[in-house]
C-alpha positions as CSV (number, residue, x, y, z in Angstrom):
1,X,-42.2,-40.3,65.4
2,X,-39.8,-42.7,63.4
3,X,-36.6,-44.4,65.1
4,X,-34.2,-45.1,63.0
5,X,-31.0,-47.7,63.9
6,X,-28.3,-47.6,61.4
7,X,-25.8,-50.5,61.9
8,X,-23.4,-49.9,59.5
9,X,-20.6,-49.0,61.8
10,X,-21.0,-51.8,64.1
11,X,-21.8,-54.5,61.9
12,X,-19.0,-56.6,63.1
13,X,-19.5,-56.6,66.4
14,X,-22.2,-58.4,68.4
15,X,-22.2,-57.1,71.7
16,X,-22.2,-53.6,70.4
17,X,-25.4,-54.6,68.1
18,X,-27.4,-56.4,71.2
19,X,-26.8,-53.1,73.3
20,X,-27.5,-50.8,70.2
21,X,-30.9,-53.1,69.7
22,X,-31.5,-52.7,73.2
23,X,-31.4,-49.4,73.6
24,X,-33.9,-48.0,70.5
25,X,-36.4,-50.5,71.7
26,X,-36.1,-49.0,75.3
27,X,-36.3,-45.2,73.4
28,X,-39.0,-46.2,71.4
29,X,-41.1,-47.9,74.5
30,X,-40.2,-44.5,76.5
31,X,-41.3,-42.1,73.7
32,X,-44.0,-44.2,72.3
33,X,-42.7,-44.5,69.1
34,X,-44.8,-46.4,66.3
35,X,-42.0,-47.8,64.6
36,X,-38.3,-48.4,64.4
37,X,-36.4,-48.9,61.5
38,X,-33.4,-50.8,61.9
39,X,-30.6,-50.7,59.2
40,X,-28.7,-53.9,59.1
41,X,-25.4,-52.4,57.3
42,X,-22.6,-54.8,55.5
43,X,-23.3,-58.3,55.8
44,X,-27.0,-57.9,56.2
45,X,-27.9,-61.7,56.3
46,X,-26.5,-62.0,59.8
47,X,-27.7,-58.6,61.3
48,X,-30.7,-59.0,60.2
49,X,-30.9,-62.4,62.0
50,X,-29.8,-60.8,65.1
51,X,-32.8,-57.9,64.4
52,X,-35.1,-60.6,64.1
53,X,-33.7,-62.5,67.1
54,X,-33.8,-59.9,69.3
55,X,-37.2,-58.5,68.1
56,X,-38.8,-61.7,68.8
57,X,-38.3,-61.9,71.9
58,X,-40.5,-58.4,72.4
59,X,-43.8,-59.8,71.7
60,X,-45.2,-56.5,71.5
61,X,-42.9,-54.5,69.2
62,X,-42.6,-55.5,65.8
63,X,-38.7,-55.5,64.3
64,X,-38.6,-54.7,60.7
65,X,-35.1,-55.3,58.8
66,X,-34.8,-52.6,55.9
């Protein structure tokens, strides 16, 4: 099973993204999930840093920006 974040509506907003990145890695740990698809929305050059951020920090999930 595929996880997919979309960030489009919260591309503006930091905390909202941290919590939203938080939260699919925790579903994806708790279902087992292969892989999760993040969607960095408007503005993806600074989402996508965040993804990365954030997913680097997990050295056993692997964050991939779409």
């Amino acid at each position: 099973m595929k996880l997919k974040l979309d960030l489009h509506d919260i591309y503006n907003h930091g905390r909202d993204i941290d919590r939203a990145l938080q939260d699919i890695i925790d579903e994806a740990v708790r279902i087992k999930a292969p892989v999760v698809e993040i969607i960095p929305g408007k503005g993806s050059g600074s989402s996508r840093g965040t993804c990365s951020g954030s997913s680097s920090a997990r050295t056993s999930r692997r964050c991939t920006t779409g």
